[in-house]
C-alpha positions as CSV (number, residue, x, y, z in Angstrom):
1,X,103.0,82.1,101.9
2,X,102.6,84.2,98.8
3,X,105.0,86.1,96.8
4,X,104.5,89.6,96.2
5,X,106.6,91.4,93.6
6,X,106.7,95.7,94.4
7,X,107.7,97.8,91.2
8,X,109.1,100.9,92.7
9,X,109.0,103.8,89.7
10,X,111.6,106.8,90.2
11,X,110.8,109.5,88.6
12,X,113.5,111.7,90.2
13,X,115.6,111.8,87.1
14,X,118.9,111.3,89.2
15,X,118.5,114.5,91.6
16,X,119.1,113.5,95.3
17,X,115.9,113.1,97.5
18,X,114.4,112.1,100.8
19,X,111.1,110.5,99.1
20,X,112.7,107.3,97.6
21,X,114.5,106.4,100.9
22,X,110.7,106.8,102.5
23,X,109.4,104.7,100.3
24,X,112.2,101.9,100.3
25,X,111.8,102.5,104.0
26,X,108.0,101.3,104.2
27,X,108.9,98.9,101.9
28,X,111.4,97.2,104.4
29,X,108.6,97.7,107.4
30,X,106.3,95.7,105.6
31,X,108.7,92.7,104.7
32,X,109.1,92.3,108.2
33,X,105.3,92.5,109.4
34,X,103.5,90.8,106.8
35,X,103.3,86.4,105.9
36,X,103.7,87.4,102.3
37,X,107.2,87.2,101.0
38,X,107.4,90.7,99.7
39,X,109.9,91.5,97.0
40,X,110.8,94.8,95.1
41,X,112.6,96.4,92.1
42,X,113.3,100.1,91.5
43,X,113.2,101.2,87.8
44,X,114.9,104.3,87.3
45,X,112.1,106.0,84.6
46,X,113.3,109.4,83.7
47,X,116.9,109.0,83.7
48,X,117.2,105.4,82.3
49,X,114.0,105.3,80.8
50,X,113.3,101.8,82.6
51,X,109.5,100.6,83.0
52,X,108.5,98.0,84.2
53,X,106.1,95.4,82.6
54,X,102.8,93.5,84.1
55,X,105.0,91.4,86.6
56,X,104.0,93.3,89.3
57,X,101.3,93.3,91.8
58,X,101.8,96.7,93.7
59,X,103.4,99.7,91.9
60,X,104.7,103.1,93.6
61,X,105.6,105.5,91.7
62,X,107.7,108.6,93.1
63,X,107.5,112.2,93.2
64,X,110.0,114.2,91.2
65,X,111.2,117.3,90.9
66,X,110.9,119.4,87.1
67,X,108.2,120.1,85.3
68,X,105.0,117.4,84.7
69,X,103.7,119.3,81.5
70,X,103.5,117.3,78.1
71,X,106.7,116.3,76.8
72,X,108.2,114.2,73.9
73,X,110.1,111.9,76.4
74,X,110.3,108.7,75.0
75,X,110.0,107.7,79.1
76,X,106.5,109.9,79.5
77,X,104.6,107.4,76.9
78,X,105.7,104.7,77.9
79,X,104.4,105.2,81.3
80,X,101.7,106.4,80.3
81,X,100.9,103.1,78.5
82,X,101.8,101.3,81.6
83,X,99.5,103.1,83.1
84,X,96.7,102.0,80.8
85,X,97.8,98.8,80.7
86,X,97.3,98.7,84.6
87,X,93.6,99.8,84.2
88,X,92.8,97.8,81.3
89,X,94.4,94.7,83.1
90,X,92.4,95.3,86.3
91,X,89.2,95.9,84.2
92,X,89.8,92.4,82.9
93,X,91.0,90.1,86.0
94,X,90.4,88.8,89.2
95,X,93.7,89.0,91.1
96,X,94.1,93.2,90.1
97,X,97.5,94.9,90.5
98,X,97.8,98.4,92.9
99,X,99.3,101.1,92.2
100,X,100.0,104.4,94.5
101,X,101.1,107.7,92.2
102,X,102.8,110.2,94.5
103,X,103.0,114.2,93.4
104,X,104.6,114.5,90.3
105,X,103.5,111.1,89.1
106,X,100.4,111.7,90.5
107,X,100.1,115.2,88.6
108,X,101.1,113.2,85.3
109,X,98.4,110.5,85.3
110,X,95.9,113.1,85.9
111,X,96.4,114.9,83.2
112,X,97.1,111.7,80.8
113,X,93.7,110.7,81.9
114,X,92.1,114.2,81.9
115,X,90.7,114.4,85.2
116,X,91.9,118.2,86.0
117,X,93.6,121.2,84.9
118,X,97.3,120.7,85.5
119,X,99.2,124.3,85.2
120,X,102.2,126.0,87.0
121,X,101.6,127.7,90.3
122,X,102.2,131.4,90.8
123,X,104.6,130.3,93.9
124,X,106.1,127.4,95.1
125,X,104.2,125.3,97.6
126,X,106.8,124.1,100.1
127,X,106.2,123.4,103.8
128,X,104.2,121.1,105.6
129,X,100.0,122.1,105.3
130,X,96.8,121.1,106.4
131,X,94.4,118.5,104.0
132,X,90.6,118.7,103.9
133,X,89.0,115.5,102.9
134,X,86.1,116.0,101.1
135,X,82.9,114.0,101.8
136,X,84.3,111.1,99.5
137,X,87.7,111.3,101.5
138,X,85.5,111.1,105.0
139,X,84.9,107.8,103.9
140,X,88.2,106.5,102.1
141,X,89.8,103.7,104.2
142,X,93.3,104.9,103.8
143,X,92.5,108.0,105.5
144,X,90.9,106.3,108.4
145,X,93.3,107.5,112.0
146,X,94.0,111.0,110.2
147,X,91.9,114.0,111.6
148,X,90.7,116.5,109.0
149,X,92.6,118.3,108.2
150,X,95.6,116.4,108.8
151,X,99.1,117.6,107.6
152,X,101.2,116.4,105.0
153,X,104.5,117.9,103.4
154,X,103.7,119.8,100.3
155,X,106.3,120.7,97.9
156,X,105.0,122.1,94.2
157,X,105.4,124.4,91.3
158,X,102.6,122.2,90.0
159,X,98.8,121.9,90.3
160,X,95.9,120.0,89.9
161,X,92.9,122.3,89.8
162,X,89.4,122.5,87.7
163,X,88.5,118.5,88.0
164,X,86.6,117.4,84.7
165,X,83.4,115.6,86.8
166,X,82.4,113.9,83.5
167,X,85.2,112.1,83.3
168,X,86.0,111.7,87.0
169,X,82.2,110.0,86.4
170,X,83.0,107.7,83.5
171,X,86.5,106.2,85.5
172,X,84.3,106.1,88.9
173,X,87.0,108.7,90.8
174,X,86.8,110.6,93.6
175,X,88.4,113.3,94.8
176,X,89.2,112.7,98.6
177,X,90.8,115.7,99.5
178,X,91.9,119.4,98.8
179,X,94.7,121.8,99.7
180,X,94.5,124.5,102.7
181,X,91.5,127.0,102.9
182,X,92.9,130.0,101.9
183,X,89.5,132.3,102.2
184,X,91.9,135.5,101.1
185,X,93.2,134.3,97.9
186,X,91.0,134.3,94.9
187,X,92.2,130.8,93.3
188,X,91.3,127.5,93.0
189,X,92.1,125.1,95.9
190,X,94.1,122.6,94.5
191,X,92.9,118.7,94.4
192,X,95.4,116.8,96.4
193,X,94.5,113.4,96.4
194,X,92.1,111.3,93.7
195,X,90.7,107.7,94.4
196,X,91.2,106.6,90.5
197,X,89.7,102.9,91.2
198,X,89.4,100.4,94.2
199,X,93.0,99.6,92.9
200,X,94.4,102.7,92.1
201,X,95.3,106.0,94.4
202,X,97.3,109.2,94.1
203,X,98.3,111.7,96.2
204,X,99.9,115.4,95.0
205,X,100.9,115.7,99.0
206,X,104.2,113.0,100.2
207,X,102.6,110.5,101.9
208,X,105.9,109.0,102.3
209,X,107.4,111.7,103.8
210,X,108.8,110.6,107.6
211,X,109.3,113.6,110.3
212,X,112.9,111.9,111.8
213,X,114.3,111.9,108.3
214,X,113.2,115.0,107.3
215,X,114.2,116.6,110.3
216,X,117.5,115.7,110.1
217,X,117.2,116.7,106.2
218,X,116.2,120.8,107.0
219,X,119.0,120.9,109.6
220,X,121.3,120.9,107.8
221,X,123.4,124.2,107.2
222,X,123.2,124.5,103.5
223,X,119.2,123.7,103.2
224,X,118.2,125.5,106.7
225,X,120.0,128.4,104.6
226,X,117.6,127.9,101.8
227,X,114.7,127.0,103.2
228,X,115.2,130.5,105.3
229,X,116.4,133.0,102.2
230,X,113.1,131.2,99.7
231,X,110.2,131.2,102.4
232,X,111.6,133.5,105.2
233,X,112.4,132.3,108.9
234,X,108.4,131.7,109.9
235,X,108.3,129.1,107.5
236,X,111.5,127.0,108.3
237,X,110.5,127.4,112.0
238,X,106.8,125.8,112.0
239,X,108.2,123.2,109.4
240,X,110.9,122.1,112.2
241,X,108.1,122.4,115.0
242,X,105.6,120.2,112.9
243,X,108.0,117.8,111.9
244,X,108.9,117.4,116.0
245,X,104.7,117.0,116.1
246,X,104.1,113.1,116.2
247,X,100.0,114.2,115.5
248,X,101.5,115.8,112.2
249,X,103.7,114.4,109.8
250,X,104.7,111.4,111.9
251,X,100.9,110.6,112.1
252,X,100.5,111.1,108.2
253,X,103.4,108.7,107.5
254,X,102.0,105.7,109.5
255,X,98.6,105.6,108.6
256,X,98.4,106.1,104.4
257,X,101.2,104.2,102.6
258,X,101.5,101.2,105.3
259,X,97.7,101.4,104.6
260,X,97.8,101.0,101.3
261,X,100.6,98.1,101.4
262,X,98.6,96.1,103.8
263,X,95.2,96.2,101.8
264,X,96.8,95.8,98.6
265,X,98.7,92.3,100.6
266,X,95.5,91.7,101.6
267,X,93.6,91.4,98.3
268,X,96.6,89.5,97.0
269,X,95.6,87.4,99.5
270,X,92.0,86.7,98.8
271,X,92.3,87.0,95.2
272,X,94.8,83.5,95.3
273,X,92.3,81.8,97.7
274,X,89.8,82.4,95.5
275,X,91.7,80.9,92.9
276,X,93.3,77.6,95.0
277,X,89.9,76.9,95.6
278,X,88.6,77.4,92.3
């Protein structure tokens, strides 16, 4: 039995969310499905300014809510160098460490590494949407089960647009998927999910997202309320339909981030055979 040490990253700077009980949830599913012992600390990043070192073998790190443009937070560099530190370390040894970037994280690393345009949305994205893979994502393990498109819950006054191909080039990363056709609006489609390296994935959608908990999230009284005076009736009504959908959200919520975990497990796995018998 190996031991597998999970470095959870919130970056929710102390503002109440569903995501971090989603991903603590996973988490807990895989403990008690997997041989591995699986352990895991949660460093609070914006609000402590708590990152974790190279102890780790799988890193999440969470969505958030405020704004992913450059800052002078001491917390943004030194996840930023944690970051690098991750790609230099798996550029350098066999048994690699994996790491899962979700929305606002996700949107950060991109532009730290200058893989896209990251800019502010004319409106909010909120809801629950339809993904396109791309041809790379057609191909992309984690997406295997998921039709395409298949839904996610999308909530943004962020965007990744514009991808630099050169430099997607040089790091060998893909873009797997893109937000909704909209064939009447004149903009970009934003890039909603980037394979950085075998090791490394992010997604600007929430993965993590489960439809029971979010269900019971929008009805509520006081966010019903808000979701209905910000996007109008329509919009709270097919997010409560979708999220009853189990080929939507529920769907989306099995397959990636218990996909990730298991592979990540996996190569943990392999990488200390390799080295017992070496």
């Amino acid at each position: 039995m190996n031991l597998v040490k999970i470095a959870v990253l919130d970056m929710n700077n102390n503002h109440a969310n569903e995501g971090m009980r989603c991903i603590l949830h996973q988490i807990r599913n895989m403990q008690g499905n997997t041989q591995d012992e699986l352990s895991y600390d949660v460093f609070d990043v914006r609000s402590k300014n708590e990152i974790p070192d190279l102890d780790y073998d799988i890193y999440i790190s969470s969505g958030g809510p405020g704004s992913p443009l450059a800052s002078s937070e001491e917390w943004e560099a030194r996840f930023f160098d944690l970051i690098d530190q991750l790609i230099d370390w798996n550029k350098q040894n066999d048994r690699k460490k994996f790491v899962f970037l979700i929305c606002h994280s996700f949107q950060l690393v991109v532009r730290h590494l200058e893989l896209g345009l990251l800019s502010r949305r004319r409106s909010t994205s909120f809801g629950i949407f339809p993904v396109h893979k791309t041809d790379e994502g057609g191909v992309e393990s984690l997406f295997d089960g998921l039709p395409d498109p298949f839904f996610a819950v999308d909530s943004r006054d962020y965007q990744i647009t514009e991808p630099n191909a050169d430099r997607l080039d040089d790091m060998g990363a893909t873009i797997l998927c893109l937000e909704k056709i909209r064939p009447h609006v004149l903009l970009d489609r934003a890039v909603m999910a980037i394979r950085f390296s075998p090791e490394m994935i992010g997604t600007q959608f929430h993965p993590e997202a489960d439809n029971e908990g979010m269900l019971r999230y929008f009805l509520q009284d006081e966010k019903r309320n808000h979701i209905i005076s910000n996007f109008g009736q329509e919009k709270y009504n097919d997010m409560v339909a979708y999220l009853q959908d189990p080929e939507k959200i529920a769907l989306t919520e099995s397959v990636i981030l218990p996909g990730f975990l298991t592979q990540a497990i996996q190569a943990l796995d392999l990488s200390e055979q390799f080295i017992e018998q070496n």
